[in-house]
Each structure stands twice: as C-alpha cells, then as structure tokens.
N, CA, C and O of each residue as an XYZ file, in Angstrom:
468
protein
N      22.851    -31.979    -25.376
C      22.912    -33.419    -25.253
C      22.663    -33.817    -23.807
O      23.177    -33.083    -22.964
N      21.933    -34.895    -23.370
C      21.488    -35.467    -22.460
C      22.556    -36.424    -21.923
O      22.349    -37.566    -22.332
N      23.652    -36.317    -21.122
C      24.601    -37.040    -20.593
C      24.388    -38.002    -19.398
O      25.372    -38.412    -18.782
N      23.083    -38.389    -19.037
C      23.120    -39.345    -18.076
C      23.464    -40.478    -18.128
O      23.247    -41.235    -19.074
N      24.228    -40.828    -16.799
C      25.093    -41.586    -16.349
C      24.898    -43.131    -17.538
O      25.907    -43.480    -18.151
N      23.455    -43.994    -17.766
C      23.210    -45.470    -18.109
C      24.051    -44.739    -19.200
O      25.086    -44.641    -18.541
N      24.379    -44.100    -20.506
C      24.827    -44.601    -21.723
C      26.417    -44.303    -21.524
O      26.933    -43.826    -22.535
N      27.192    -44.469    -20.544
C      28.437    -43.936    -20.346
C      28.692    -42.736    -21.270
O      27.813    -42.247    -21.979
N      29.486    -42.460    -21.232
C      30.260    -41.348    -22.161
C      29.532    -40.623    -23.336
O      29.783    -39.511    -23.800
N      28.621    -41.470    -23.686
C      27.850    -41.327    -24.755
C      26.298    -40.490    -24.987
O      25.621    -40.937    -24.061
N      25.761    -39.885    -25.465
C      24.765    -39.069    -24.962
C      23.672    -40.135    -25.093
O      23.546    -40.993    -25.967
N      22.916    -39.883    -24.029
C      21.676    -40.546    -24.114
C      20.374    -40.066    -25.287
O      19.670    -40.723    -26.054
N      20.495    -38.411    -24.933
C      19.989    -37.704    -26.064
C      20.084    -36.474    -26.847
O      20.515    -35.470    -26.280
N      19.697    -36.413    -28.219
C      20.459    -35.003    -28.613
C      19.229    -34.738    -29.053
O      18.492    -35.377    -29.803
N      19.001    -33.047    -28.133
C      17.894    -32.016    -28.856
C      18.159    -31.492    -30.005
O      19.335    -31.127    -30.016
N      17.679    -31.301    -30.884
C      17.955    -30.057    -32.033
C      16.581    -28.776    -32.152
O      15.517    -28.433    -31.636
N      17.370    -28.505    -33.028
C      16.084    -27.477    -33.527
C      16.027    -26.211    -32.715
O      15.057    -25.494    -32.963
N      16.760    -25.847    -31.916
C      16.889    -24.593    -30.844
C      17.029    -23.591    -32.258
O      17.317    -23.861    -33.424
N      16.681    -22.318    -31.564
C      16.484    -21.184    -32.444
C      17.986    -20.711    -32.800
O      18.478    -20.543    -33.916
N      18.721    -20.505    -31.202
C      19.956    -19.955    -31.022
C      20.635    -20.591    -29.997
O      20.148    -21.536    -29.376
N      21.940    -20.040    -29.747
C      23.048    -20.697    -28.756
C      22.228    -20.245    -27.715
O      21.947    -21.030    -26.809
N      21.755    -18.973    -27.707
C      21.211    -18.518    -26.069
C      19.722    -19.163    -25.661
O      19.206    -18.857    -24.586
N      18.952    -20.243    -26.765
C      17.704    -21.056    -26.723
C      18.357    -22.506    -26.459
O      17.761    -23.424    -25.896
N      19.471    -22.558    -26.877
C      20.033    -24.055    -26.167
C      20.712    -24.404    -25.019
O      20.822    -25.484    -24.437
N      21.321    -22.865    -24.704
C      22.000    -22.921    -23.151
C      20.516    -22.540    -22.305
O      20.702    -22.840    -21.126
N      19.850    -22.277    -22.399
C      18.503    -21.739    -21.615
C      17.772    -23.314    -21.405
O      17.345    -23.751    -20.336
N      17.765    -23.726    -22.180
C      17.611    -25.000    -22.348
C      17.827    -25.877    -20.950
O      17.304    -26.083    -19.855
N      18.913    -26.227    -21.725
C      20.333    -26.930    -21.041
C      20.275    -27.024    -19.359
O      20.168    -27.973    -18.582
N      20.417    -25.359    -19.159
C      20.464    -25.512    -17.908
C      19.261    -25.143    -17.016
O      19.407    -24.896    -15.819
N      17.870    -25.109    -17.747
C      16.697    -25.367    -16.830
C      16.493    -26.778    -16.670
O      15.824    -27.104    -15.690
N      17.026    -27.896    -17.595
C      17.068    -28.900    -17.482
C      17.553    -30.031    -16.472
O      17.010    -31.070    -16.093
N      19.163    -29.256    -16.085
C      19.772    -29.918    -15.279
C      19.446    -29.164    -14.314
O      19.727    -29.818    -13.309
N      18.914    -27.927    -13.923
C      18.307    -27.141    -12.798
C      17.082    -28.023    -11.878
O      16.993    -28.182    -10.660
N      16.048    -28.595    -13.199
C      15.147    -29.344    -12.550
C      15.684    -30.551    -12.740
O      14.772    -31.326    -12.453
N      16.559    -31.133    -13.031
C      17.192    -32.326    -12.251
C      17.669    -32.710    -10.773
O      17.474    -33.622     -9.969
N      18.473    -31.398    -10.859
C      19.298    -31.225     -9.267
C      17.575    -31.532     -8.640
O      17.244    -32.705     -8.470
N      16.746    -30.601     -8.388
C      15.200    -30.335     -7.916
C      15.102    -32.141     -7.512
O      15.341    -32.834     -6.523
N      14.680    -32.332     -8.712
C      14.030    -33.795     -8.355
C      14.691    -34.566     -7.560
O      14.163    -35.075     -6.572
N      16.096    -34.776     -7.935
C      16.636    -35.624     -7.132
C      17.162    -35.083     -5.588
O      17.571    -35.914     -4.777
N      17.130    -34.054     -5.350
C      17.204    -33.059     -4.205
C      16.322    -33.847     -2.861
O      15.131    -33.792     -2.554
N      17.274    -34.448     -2.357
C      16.514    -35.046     -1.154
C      16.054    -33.966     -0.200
O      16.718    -32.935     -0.094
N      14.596    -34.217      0.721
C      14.188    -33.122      1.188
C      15.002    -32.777      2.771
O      14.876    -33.649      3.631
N      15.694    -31.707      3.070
C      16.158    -31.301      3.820
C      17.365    -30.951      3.953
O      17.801    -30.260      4.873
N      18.117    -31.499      2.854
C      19.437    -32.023      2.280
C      19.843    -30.675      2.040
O      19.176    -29.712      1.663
N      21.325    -30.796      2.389
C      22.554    -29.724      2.595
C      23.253    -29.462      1.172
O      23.285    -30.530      0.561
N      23.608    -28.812      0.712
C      24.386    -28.914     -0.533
C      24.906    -30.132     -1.131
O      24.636    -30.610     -2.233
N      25.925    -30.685      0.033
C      26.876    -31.976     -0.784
C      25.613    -33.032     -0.635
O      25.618    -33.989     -1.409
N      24.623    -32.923      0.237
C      23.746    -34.272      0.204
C      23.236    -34.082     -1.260
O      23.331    -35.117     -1.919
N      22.629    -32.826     -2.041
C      21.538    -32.842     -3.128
C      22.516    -32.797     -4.076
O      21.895    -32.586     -5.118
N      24.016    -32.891     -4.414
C      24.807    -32.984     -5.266
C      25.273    -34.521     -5.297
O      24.987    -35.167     -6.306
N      25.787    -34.980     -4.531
C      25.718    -36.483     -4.492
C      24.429    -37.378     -5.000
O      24.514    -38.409     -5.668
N      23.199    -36.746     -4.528
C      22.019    -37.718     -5.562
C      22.227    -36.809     -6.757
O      22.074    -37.723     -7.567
N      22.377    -36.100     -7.276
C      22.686    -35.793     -8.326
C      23.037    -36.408     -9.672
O      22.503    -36.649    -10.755
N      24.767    -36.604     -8.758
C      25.554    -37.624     -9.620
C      24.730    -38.862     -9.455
O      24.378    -39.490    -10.454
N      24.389    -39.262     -8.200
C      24.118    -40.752     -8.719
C      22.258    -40.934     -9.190
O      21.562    -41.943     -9.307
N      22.058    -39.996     -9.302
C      20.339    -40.379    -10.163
C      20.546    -38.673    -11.127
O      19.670    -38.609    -11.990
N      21.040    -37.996    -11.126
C      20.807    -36.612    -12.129
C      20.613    -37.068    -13.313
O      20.488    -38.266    -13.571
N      20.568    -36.059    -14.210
C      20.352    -36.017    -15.554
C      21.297    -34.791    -15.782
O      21.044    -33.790    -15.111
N      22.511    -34.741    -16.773
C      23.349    -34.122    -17.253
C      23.004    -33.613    -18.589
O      22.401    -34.261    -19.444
N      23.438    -32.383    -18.710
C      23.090    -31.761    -20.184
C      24.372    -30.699    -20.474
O      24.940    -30.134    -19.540
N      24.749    -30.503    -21.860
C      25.728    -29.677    -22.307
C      25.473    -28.950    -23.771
O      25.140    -29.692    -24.695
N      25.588    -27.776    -23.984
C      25.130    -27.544    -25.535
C      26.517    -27.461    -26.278
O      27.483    -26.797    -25.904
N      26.428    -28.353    -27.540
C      27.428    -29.137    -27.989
C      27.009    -28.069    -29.624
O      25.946    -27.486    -29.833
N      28.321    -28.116    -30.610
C      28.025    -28.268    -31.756
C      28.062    -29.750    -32.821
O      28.048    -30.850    -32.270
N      28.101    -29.668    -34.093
C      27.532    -30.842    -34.532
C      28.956    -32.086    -34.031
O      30.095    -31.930    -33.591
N      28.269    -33.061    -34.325
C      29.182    -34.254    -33.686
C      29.866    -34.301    -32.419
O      30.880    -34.946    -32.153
N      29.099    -33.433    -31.557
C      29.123    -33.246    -30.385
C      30.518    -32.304    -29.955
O      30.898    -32.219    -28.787
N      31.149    -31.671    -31.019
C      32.188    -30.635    -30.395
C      31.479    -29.832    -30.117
O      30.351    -29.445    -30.419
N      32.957    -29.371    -28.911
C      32.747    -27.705    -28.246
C      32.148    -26.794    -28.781
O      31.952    -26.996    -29.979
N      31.743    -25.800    -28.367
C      31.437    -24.862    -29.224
C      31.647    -23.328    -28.044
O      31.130    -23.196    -26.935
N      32.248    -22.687    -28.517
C      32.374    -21.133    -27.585
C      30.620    -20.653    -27.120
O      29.505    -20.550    -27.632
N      31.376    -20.456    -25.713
C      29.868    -20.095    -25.573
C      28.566    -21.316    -25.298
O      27.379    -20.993    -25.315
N      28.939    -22.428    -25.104
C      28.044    -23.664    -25.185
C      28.047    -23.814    -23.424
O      29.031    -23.988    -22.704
N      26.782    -23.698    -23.070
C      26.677    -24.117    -21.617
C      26.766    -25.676    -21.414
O      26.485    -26.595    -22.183
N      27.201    -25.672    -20.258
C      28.003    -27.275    -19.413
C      27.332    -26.882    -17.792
O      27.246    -25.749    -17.319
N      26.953    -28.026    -17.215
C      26.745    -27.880    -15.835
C      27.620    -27.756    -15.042
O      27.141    -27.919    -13.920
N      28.949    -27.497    -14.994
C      30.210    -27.422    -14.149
C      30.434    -26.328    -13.627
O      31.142    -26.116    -12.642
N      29.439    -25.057    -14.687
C      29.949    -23.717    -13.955
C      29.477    -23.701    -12.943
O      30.040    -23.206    -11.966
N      27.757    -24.501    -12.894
C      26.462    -23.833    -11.965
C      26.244    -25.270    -10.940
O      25.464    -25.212     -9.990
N      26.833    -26.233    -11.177
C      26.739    -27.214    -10.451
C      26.415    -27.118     -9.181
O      25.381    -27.581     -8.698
N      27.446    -26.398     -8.459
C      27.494    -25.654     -7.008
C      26.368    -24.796     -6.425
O      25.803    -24.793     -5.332
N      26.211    -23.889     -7.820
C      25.565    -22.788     -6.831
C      23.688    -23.886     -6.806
O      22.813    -23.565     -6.001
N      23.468    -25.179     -7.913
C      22.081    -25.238     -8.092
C      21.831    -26.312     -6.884
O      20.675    -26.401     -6.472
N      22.693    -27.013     -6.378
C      23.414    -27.634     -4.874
C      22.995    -27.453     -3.870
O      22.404    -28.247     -3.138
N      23.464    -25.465     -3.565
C      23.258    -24.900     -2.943
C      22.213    -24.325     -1.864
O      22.188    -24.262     -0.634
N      21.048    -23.794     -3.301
C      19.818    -23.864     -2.736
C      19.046    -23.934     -3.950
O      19.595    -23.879     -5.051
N      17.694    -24.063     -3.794
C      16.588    -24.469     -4.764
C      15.908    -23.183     -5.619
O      15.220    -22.441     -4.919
N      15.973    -22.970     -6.474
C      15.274    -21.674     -7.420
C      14.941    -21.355     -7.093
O      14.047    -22.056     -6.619
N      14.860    -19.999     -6.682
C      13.609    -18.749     -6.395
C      12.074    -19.042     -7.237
O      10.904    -19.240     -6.909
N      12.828    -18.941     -8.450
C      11.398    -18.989     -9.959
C      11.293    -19.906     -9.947
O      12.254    -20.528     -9.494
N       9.908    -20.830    -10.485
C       9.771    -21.952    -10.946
C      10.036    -22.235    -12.452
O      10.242    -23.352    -12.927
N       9.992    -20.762    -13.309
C      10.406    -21.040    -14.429
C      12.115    -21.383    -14.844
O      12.697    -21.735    -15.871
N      12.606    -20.994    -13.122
C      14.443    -21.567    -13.608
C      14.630    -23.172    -13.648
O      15.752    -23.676    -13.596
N      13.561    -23.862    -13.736
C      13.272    -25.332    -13.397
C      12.733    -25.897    -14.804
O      12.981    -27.008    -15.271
N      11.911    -24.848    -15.396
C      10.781    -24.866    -16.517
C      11.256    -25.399    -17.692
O      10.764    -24.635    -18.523
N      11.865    -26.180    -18.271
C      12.658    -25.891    -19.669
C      11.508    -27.109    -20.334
O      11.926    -27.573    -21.395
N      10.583    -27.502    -20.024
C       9.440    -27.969    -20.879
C       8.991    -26.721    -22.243
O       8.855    -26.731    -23.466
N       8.885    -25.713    -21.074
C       8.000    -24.228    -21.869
C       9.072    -23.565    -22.912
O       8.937    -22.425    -23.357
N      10.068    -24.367    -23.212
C      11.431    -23.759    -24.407
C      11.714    -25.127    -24.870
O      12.653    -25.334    -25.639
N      11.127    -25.855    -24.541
C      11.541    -27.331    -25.564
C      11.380    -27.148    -27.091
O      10.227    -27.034    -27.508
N      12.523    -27.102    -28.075
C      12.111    -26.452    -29.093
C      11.211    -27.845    -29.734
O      10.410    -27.707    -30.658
N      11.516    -29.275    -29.029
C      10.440    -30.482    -29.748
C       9.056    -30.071    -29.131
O       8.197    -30.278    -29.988
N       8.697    -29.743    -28.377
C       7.436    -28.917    -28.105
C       7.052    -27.829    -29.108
O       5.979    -27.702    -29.698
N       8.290    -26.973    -29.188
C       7.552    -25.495    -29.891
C       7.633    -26.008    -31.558
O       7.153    -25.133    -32.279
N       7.967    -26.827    -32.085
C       7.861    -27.317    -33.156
C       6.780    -28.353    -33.682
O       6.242    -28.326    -34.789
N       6.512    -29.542    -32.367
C       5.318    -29.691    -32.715
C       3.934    -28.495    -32.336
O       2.908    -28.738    -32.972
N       3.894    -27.782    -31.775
C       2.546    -26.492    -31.775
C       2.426    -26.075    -33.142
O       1.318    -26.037    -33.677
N       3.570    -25.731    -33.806
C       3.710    -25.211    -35.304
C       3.051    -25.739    -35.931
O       2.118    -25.296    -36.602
N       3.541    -27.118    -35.788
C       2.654    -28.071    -36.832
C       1.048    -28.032    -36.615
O       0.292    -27.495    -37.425
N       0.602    -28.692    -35.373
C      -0.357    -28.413    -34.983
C      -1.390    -26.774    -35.445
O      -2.571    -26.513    -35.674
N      -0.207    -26.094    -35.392
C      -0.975    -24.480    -35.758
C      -1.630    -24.274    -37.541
O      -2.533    -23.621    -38.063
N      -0.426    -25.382    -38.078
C      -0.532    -25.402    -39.417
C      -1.407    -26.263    -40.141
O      -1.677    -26.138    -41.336
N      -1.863    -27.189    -39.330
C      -3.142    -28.047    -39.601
C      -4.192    -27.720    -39.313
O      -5.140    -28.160    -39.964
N      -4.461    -26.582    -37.934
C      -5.595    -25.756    -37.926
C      -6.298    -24.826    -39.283
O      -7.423    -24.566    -39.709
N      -4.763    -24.508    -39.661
C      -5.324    -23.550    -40.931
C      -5.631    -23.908    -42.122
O      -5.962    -23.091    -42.981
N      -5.554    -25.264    -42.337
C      -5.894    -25.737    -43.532
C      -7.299    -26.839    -43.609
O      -7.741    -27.552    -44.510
N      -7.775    -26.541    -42.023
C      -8.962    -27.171    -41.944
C      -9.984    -25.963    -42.146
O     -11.197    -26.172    -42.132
C-alpha cells in the first residue's frame, strides 16, 4: 500500500497481484528506496534527505487483505535510516518499475494477444 502523506491515514494506493510475500516486500521497498532518491536534496546529510522525505516521500508497507499485518510484511521503519544515509550502490535497489506486478501482468496480456494473432 502506498501511504503518502495527501490521503492521511488512508492508503493512497493498493498494488495486488504480487507473486509472493518476498515479490511484495521487494516491491515495497525499491519503491520507497527510489522515493528517499528523488526527494534526496543534492548534497544533503542524512537528517536533510529524511526530512524531505517525510515532507514530499512516498510511503509503502506490504499489508494483508484489509490492510492487516501480516508476519513478515515489509514497512519502511526498519530501512528508513540506513536509505537516509547514503544513496544505492545498484540502480536496480531504486528499480521497482522492473517487478511491478501491474506491469508484469499487463506484458502477459500483451504476450497473449500476440499469439492469437
């Protein structure tokens, strides 16, 4: 779920369709990884790129249905700090376009209309 700040409390958006818990926490937190990124002012010290964070980030958590907990469900609270800290080595720890399962679901489709042409 997409927790940024405009819908208060409330998710702004809910992904589905992930394969597994370990395709929705992978998710999750390349998401808010390239959040911290963007809003990461350039030169900025830890508490500077955590402060735009909160106030322009994009928050994400992998939830079960009706938005409970679920064991094992990644939250940005563990990694908050260390993504603060400094900026990804990989560009794919940023990447979570290339695991969007609304991406890898529309290709399917797409794959499946190839074959019937």
């Amino acid at each position: 779920m997409d927790l940024s700040g405009a819908n208060g409390s409330e998710p702004l958006e809910t992904v589905r369709g992930f394969s597994s818990l370990a395709h929705a926490n992978a998710f999750a937190r390349r998401y808010v990884r390239d959040s911290m990124e963007v809003c990461r002012p350039r030169g900025a010290d830890a508490e500077a790129a955590r402060d735009a964070w909160f106030a322009f980030g994009e928050d994400a958590v992998v939830s079960g249905p009706e938005g409970a907990a679920i064991e094992g469900g990644w939250s940005s609270g563990s990694e908050l700090a260390d993504f603060a800290a400094a900026p990804p080595r990989e560009r794919e720890d940023r990447n979570w376009r290339m695991i969007d399962p609304r991406k890898l679901a529309a290709e399917e489709d797409d794959d499946e209309g190839e074959d019937e042409a």
